[in-house]
C-alpha positions in Angstrom: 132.7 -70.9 14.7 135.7 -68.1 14.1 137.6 -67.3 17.0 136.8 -64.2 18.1 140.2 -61.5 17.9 140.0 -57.8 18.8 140.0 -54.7 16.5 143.8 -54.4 17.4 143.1 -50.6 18.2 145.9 -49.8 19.8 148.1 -46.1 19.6 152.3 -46.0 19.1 155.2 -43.8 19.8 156.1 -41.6 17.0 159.7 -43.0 17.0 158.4 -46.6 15.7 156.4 -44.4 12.7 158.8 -46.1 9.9 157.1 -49.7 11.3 153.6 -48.7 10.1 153.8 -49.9 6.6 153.3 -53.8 5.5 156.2 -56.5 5.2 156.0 -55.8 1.5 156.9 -52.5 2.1 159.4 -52.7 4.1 160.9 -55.1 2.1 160.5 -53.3 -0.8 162.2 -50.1 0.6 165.3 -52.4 1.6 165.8 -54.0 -1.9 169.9 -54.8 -1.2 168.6 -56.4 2.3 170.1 -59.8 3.1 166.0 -60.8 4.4 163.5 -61.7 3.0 160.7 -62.7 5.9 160.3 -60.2 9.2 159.6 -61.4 12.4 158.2 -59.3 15.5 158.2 -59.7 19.3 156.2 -57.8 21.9 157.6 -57.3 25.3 155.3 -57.4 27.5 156.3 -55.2 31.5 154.8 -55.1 34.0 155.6 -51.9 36.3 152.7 -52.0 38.9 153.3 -50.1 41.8 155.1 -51.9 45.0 156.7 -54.1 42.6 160.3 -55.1 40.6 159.2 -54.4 36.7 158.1 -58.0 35.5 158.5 -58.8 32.0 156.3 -61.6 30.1 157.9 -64.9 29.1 156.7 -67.8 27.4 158.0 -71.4 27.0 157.6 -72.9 23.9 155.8 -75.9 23.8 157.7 -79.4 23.9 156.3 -80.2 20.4 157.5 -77.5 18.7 160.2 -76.1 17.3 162.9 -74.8 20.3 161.1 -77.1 22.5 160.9 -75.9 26.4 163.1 -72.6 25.4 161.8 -69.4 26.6 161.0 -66.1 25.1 158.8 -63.1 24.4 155.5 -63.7 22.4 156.1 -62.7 18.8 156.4 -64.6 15.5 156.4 -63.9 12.2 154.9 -60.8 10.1 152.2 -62.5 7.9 151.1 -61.4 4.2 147.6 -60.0 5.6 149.4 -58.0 8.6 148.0 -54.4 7.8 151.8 -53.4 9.2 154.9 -54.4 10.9 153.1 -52.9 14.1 150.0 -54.6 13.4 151.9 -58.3 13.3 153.8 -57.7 16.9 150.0 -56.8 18.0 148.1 -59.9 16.4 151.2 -62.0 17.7 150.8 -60.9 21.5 147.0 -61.8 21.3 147.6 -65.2 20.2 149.7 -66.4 22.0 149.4 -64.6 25.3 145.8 -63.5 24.7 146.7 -60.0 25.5 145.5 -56.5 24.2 148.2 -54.3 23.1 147.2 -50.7 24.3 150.6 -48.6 22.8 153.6 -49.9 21.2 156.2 -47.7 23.2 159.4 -48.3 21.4 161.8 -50.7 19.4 164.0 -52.0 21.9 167.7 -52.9 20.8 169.0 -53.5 17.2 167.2 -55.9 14.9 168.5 -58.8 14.5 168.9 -61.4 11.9 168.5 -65.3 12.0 168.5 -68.1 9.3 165.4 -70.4 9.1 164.8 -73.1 6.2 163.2 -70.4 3.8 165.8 -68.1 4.0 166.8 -65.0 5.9 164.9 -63.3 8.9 165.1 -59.4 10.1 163.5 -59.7 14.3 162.1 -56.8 15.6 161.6 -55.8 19.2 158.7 -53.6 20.5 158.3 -52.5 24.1 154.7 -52.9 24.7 151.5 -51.6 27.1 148.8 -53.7 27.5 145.2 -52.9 28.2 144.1 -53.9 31.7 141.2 -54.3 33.7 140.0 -51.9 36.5 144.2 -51.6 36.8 144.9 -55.1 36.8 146.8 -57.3 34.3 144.5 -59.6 32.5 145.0 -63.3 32.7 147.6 -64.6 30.2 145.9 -67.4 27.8 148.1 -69.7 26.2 147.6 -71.1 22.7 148.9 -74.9 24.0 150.2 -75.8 20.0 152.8 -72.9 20.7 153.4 -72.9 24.4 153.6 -74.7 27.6 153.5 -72.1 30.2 154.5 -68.5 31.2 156.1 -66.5 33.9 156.6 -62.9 34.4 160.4 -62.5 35.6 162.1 -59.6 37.3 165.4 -58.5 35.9 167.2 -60.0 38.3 165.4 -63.4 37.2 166.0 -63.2 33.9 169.8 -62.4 34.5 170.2 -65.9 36.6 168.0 -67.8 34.1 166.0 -68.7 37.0 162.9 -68.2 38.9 160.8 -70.0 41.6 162.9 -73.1 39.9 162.5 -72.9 36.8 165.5 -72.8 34.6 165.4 -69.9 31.7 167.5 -71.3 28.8 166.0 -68.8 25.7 165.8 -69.5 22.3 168.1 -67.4 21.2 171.1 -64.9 22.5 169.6 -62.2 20.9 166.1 -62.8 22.4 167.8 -63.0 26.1 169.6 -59.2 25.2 166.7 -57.9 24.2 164.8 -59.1 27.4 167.3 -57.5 29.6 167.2 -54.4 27.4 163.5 -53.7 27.6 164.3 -53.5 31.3 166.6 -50.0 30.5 163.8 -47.9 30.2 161.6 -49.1 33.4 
């Protein structure tokens, strides 16, 4: 039986217009670019009323690669993503389970990281998602990627801690664009 996934219909900000096109695209628009693979990561806030703004973290499983580090959900834009949008959307459903209502805004500069077949450009998108009656919907893990999640405050995410739990991310990067997505609340 397929797992069921939804239509991904979700609307963006007119500033993150030049992400609508496929990796291929892109690439092919960059040709003197030092990547060749583009990855993608939603961040997730939370900015209920009576409440700090909350942004969604997930640590990676123990099994897998950066075992027990933490970080937004994203991964990697696939061959069949309709666009670079499209991948950040499709990532936040699988791993977190969650709908992506608007893509709001590319938060902080791309960066890129080395993997074992070659060069990656990372993208950041600030993301809505779509909620029930007004309430956030219940995050669903995929357990081959990660272990657990949390939804930190700034403040949180500045200590590396909360309720306990020690923050160590995967990378730099993915901690400064964390705190940035917080600059806009």
């Amino acid at each position: 039986m397929a797992e069921y996934h939804p239509a991904f219909n979700f609307n963006h900000h007119p500033s993150v217009a030049e992400f609508t096109v496929s990796k291929h695209s892109y690439l092919a628009a960059h040709p003197g670019a030092s990547f060749g693979y583009i990855a993608t990561s939603a961040l997730v806030l939370d900015i209920g009323a009576g409440v700090n703004p909350r942004i969604l973290l997930l640590q990676r499983a123990a099994s897998d690669s950066s075992p027990n580090k933490w970080e937004p959900p994203g991964g990697a834009c696939d061959d069949d993503d309709e666009s670079i949008l499209h991948a950040a959307v499709r990532e936040l459903w699988e791993e977190a389970g969650l709908e992506t209502a608007r893509i709001i805004r590319l938060v902080g500069d791309p960066y890129d990281f080395s993997i074992s077949i070659g060069e990656v450009r990372q993208f950041s998108f600030a993301v809505s998602i779509k909620t029930e009656n007004g309430m956030l919907p219940a995050v669903k893990l995929n357990p081959k990627e990660h272990q657990r999640f949390v939804w930190a405050t700034e403040s949180e995410v500045r200590a590396r801690k909360i309720n306990g739990i020690d923050l160590e991310f995967t990378a730099e990067e993915v901690e400064r664009a964390v705190l940035l997505a917080f600059s806009h609340v």
